[in-house]
C-alpha positions as CSV (number, residue, x, y, z in Angstrom):
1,X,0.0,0.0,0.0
2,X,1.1,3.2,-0.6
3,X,0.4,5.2,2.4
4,X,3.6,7.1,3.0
5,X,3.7,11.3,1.2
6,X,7.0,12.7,0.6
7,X,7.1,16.3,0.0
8,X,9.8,18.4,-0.8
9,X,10.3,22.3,-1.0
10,X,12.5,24.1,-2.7
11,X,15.0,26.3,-0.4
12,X,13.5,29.3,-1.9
13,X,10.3,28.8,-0.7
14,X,11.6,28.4,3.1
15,X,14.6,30.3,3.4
16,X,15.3,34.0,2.7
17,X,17.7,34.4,-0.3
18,X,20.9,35.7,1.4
19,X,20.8,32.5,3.2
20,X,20.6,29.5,0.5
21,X,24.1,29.8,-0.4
22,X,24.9,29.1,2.6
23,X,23.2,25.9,3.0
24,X,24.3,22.4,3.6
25,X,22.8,19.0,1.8
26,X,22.6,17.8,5.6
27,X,20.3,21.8,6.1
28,X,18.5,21.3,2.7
29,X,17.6,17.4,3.4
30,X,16.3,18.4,6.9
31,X,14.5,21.6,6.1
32,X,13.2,20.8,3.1
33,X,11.8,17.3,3.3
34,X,9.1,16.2,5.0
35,X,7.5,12.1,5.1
36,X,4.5,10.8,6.9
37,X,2.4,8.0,6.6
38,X,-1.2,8.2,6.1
39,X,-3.8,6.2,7.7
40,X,-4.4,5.1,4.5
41,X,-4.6,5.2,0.2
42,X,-7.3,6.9,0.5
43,X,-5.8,9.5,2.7
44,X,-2.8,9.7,1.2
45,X,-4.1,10.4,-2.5
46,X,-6.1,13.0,-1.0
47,X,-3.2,14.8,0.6
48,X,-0.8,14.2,-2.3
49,X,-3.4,15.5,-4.8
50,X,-4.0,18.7,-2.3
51,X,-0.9,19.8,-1.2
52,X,1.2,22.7,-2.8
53,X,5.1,21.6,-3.3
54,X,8.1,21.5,-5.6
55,X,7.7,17.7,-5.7
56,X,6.3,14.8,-4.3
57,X,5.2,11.5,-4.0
58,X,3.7,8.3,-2.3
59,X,5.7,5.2,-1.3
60,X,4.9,2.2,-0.1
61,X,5.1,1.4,3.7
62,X,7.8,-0.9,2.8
63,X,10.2,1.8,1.4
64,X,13.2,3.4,3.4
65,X,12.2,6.5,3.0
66,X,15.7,8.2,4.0
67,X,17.3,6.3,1.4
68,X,14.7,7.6,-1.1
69,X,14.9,11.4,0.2
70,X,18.7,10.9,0.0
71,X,18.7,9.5,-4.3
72,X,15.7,12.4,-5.2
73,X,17.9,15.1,-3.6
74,X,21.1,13.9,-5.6
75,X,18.7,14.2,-8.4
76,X,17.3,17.3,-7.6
77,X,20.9,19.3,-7.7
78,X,21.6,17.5,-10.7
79,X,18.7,18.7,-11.9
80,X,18.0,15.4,-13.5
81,X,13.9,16.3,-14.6
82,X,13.1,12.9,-15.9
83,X,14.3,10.7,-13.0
84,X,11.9,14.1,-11.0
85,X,9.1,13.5,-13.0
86,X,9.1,9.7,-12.8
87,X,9.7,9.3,-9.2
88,X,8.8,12.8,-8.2
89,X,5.8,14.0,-9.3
């Protein structure tokens, strides 16, 4: 079941600009990125259909989700739009 929405957003959106320069992977990761699991697929489709972000997703409760966050932010400074779009969305 896919009950777990990963959301990211971009520094911009959180952090004044003076500041993003400044940032760390380890500051972007834990800022940015947020996971939860839903009570259900139900839930979850609702939130991932409602919610404003730069990306997102839904996993399945079996995924490790750090390990996921970790590969989409490697791909999101590589700016690598078709691995985004197809695992990102």
């Amino acid at each position: 079941m896919k009950t777990i929405y990963v959301k990211y957003y971009d520094p911009r959106e959180i952090f004044p600009d003076e500041v993003i320069s400044q940032l760390t992977d380890e500051e972007i990761i834990n800022e940015c990125f947020r996971a939860f699991k839903c009570a259900d697929e139900g839930h979850a489709l609702t939130v991932y259909a409602n919610t404003m972000c730069t990306w997102s997703t839904l996993l399945d409760d079996s995924a490790d989700v750090q390990a996921f966050i970790k590969e989409a932010y490697e791909h999101i400074k590589a700016y690598d739009l078709d691995w985004l779009e197809q695992n990102f969305t």
